[in-house]
C-alpha positions in Angstrom: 57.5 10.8 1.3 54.3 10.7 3.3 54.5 14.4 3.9 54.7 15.0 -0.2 51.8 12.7 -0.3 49.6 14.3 1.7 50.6 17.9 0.6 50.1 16.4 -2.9 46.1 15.4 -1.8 45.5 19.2 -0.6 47.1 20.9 -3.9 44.7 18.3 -6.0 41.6 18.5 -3.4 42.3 22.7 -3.8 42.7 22.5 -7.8 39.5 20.7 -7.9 37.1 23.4 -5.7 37.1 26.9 -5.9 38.8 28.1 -2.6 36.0 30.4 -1.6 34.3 26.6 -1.3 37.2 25.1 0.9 35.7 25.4 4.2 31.7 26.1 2.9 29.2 22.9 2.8 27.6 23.2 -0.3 24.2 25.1 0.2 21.2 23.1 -0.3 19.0 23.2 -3.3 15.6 23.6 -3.2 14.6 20.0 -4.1 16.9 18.4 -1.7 15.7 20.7 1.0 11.7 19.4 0.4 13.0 16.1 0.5 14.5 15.8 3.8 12.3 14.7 6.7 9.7 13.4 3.8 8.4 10.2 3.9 9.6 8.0 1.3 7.3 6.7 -1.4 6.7 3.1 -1.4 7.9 1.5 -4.5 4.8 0.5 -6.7 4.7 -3.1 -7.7 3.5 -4.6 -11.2 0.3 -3.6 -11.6 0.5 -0.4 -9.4 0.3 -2.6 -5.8 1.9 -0.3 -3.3 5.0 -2.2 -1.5 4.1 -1.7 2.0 5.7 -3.6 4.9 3.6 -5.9 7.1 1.9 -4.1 10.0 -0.9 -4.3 12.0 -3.2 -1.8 12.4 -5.1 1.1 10.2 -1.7 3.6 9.4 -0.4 0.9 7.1 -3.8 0.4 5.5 -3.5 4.2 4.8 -0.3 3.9 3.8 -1.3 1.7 1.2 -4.6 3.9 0.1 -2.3 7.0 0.0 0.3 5.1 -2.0 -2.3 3.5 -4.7 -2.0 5.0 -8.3 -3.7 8.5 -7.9 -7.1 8.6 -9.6 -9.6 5.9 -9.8 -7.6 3.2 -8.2 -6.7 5.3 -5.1 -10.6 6.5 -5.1 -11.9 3.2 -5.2 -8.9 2.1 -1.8 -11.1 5.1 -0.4 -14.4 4.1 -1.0 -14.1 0.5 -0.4 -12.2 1.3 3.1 -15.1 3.8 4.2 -17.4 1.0 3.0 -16.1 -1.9 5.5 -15.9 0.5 8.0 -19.3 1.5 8.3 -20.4 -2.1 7.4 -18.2 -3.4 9.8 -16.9 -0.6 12.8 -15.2 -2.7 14.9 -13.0 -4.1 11.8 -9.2 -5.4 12.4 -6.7 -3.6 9.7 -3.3 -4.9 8.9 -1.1 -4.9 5.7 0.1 -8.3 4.7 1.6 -9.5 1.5 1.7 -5.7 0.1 -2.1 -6.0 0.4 -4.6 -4.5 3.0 -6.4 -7.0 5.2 -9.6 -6.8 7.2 -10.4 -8.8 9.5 -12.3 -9.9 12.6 -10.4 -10.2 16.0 -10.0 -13.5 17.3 -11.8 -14.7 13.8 -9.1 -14.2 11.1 -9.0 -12.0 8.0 -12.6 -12.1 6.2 -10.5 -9.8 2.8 -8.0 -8.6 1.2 -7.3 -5.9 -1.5 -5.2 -5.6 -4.2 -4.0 -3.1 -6.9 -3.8 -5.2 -10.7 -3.3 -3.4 -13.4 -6.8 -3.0 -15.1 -8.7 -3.3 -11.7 -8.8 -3.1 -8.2 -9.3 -6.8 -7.1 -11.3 -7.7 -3.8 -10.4 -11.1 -2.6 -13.3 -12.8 -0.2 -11.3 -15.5 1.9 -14.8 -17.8 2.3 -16.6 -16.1 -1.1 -18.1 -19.7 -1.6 -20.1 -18.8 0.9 -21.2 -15.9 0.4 -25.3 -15.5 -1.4 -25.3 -14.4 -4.1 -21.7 -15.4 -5.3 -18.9 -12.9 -5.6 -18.6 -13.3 -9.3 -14.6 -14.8 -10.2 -13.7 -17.6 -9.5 -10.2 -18.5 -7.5 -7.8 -21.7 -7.8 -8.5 -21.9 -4.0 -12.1 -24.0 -3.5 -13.3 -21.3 -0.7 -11.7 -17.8 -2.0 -14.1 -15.7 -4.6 -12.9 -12.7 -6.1 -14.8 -9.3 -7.1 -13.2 -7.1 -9.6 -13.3 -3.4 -9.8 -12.6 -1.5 -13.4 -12.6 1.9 -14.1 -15.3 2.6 -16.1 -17.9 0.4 -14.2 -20.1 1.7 -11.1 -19.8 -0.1 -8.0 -23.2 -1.3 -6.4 -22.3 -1.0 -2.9 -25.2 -2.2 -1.3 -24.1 -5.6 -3.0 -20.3 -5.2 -2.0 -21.6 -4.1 1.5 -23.7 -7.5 2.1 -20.9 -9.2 1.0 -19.2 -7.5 3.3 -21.5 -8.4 6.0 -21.8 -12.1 5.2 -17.9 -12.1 5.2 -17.4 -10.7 8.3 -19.5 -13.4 10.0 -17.9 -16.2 9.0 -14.9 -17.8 10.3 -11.7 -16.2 8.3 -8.0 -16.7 7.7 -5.3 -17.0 10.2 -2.2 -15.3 7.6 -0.3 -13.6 10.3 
């Protein structure tokens, strides 16, 4: 009985490919072929936040830029990573919480960014402290938020001394 069995499996596996196909691995298409080696896109969060894995350093920070909705949102990840890095060159990167950090070694992360749908949303850590005030309010006492929108310019000379003040002051230790 085993025998019939297994002589039954090859007459079914042969009745359902062509024979030319028996001993042939099926040729690649196109599509499959440009996928394989590629990096896989990180899966984008509500609001369009990129899902990146926690890591230290600026490759998951650009990870996170290159993964941001194309267009404005990933123009302003751009422009506000060139800005802290000319305000601030010896800047500590990480990715934590799906969101780039900056930081200060030894000091703690000074802010974070984050993808929501309407706006890009730039979270100061110790905004309270910052002159003159980053202009949302948080539920934390200490955190200030600014808010970046499509349509609006950004005044980087203000974001930039923000920057600056930020950078200087103690931060947070979220590792």
């Amino acid at each position: 009985m085993a025998g019939k069995t297994s002589k039954n499996s090859a007459t079914v596996a042969a009745v359902k490919r062509p024979s030319h196909a028996v001993n042939e691995k099926p040729a690649m298409t196109k599509s499959k072929a440009s996928l394989v080696g590629a990096k896989p896109q990180p899966k984008l969060l509500s609001g369009g936040n990129p899902q990146i894995a926690k890591a230290d350093g600026d490759a998951p920070v650009q990870d996170y830029i290159a993964a941001m909705p194309a267009g404005w949102k990933q123009d302003v990840g751009r422009r506000l990573d060139a800005l802290i890095m000319r305000t601030v060159p010896h800047v500590r990167k990480a990715v934590r919480w799906n969101s780039p950090f900056y930081g200060i070694e030894g000091q703690g992360w000074f802010l974070g960014v984050h993808c929501i749908t309407k706006y890009v949303k730039v979270a100061f850590f110790r905004g309270a402290s910052l002159r003159p005030l980053p202009p949302v309010e948080s539920k934390q006492k200490d955190v200030r938020y600014f808010h970046i929108h499509e349509d609006e310019p950004l005044d980087e000379k203000l974001v930039a001394s923000w920057i600056r003040q930020a950078s200087k002051l103690p931060g947070e230790n979220c590792f």
